[in-house]
LOTI-997153 format. One record per residue (C-alpha): x, y, z; residue in one letter. Coordinates in steps of 0.25 Angstrom, whole numbers, plus 2048, in hexadecimal, padded with zeros to 3 digits. Example, Ala and Ser with C-alpha at 12.3 -4.5 7.8 and 13.67 -1.06 7.14 Angstrom:
<sites>
8317EE81FA;8377FC81DS;
</sites>
This chain:
<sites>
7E97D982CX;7EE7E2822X;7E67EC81CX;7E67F6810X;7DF80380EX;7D9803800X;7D48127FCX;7CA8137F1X;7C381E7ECX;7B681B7EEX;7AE8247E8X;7B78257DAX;7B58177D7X;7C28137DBX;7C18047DBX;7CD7F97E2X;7D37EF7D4X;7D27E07D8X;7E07E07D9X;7E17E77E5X;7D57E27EBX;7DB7D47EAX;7EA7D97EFX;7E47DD7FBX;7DD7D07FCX;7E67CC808X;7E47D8811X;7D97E2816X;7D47ED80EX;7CE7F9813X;7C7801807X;7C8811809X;7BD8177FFX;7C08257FEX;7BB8327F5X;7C283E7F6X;7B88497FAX;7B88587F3X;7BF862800X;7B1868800X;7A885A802X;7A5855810X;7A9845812X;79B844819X;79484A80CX;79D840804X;79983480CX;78A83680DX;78A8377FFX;79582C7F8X;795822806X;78C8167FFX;7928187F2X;7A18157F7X;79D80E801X;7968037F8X;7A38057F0X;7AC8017FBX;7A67F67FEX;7A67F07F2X;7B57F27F1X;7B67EB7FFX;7AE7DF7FAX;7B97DE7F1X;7C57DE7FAX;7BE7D4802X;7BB7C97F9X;7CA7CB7F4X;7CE7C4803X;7D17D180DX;7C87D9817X;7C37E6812X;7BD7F0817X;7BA7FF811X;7B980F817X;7B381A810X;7BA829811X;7B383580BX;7C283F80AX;7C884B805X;7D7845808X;7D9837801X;7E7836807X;7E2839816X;7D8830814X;7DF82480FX;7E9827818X;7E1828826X;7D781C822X;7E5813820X;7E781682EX;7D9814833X;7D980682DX;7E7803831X;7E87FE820X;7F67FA820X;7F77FE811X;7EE806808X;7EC8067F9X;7EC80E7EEX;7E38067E4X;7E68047D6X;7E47F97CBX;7EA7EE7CCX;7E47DF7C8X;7EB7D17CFX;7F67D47D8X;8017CC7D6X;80D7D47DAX;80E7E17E3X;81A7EB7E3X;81C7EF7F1X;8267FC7F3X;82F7FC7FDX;8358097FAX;837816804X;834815812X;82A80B815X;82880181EX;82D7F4817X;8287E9821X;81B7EF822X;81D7F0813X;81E7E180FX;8157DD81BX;80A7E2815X;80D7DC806X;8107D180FX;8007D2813X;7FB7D5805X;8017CB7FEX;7FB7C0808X;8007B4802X;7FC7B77F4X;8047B67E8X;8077C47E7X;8167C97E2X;81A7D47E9X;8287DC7E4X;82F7E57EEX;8337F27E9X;83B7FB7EDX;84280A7E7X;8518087ECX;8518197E9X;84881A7F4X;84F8117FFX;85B81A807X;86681380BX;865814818X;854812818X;857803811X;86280081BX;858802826X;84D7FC81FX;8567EE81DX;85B7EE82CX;84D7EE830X;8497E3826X;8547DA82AX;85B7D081FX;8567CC812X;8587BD812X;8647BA81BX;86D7C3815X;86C7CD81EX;87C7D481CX;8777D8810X;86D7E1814X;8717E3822X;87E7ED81DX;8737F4816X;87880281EX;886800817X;87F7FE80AX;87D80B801X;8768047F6X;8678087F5X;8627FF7ECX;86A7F27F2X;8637F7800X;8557F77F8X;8587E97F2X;8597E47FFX;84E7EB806X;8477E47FBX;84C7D67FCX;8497D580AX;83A7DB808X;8397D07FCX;8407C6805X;8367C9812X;8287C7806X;82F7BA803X;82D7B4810X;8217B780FX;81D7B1803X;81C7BC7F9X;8217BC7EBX;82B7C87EDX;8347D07E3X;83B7DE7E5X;83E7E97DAX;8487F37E0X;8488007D7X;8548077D8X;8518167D2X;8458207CEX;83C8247D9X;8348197E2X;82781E7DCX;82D81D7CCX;8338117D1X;82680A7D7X;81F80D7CBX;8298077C2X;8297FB7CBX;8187F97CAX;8177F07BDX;8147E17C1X;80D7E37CFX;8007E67D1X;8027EC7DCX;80B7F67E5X;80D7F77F5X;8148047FDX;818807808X;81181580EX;81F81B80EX;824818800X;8288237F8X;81D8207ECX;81181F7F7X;80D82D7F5X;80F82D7E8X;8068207E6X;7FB8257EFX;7FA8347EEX;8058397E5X;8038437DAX;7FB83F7CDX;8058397C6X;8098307D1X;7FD82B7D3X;7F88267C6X;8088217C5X;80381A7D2X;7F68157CCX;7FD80C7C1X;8048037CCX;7F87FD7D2X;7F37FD7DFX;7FB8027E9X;7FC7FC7FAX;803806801X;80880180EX;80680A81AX;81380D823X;81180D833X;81F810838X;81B81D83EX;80C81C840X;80A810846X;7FE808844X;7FB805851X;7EF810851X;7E780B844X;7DA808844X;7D57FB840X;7CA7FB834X;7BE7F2836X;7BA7E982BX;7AF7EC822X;7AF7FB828X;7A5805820X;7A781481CX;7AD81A828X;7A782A82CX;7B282E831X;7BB82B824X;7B583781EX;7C184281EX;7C184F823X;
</sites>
């Protein structure tokens, strides 16, 4: 079953919009309550003193990710290093995606970037798992800037043909065109979401930075999925200020982990309705 890492900040009153909740209404959910500690306070001391109040919070917020249709379950990590954190509780849970939370009410389409280096079939199977048979839009995006020549003539040779016309795309090593290469890369992800039921569009933007260009793309979805390797990730999920709160306006944000190199044969499973873990208090 596919699951989603959703980090909350616990303690500040971080709460998870209705939007979200019911996206990821065809999925699991594990919800990470975190507070970032002062360098000088010991987790232990944290927990004793703030563990019923997050707790109780936590559940609350798994109540609501359950009645929306998935499993849920939640951990509780007293840190002094958010990124740490959220990165090695992805891997304990084995989440296939985590999110970063932002406001978002009815989701009726989702902009999913393929652009940079990411795993593109693990990409689509995941929206693939998200949308669950919903009427849910999704448009394919992609930054042609970003795609090399020669990365998006690999990238189509491992897809295979679109729809039959397979010369087109298979001379793609003799074609020095970017954007052309984009397009197709595009077509045959929108072509593969199809089969599968999906209402799916594609925008191909052809200058400006991915992160500029993502941003630009935002208005009318809801929602926005990444791959772990895209060039805006950081810059969505620990970027500089500016960054950040450019990041904010776009919604909630799925960002897709990328297992090409690490494998995930060594995750861990997470057991439903798990409580606050003692060992999840950082060092």
């Amino acid at each position: 079953m596919t699951r989603v890492l959703v980090p909350v900040a616990v303690l500040e009153g971080e709460s998870v919009s209705s939007g979200l909740i019911s996206l990821l209404g065809a999925v699991d959910v594990t919800v990470l309550g975190y507070h970032v500690l002062p360098e000088q306070t010991p987790p232990d001391q944290a927990r004793l003193q703030f563990e019923e109040r997050a707790t109780a919070a936590l559940e609350a917020i798994n109540d609501d990710f359950r009645a929306a249709g998935g499993a849920a379950d939640h951990r509780l990590v007293f840190t002094h290093d958010r990124e740490q954190t959220i990165d090695r509780v992805t891997d304990e849970v084995d989440a296939d995606a985590f999110a970063v939370p932002g406001t978002t009410g009815d989701v009726e389409r989702v902009l999913v970037s393929l652009s940079g280096d990411v795993d593109v079939d693990r990409v689509l199977s995941f929206v693939e798992a998200l949308v669950g048979g919903r009427d849910i839009g999704v448009t394919l995006f992609l930054a042609a800037e970003d795609q090399a020549p020669a990365d998006a003539a690999a990238a189509d040779a491992s897809e295979g043909p679109a729809s039959g016309e397979g010369d087109d795309v298979g001379t793609a090593a003799d074609v020095s065109d970017a954007a052309d290469l984009a397009a197709a890369r595009l077509e045959t992800a929108a072509d593969r979401l199809r089969e599968a039921g999906i209402d799916a569009d594609t925008a191909l933007a052809a200058a400006g930075s991915p992160f500029d260009a993502l941003i630009d793309a935002v208005p009318g979805h809801d929602a926005v999925v990444m791959g772990e390797r895209a060039p805006s990730f950081r810059s969505f999920v620990f970027g500089d200020e500016s960054e950040r709160v450019a990041a904010a306006s776009v919604g909630p944000v799925l960002v897709v982990r990328d297992r090409r190199e690490s494998g995930a044969e060594g995750a861990e499973a997470m057991p439903e309705g798990a409580k606050a873990t003692p060992e999840g208090d950082e060092e």
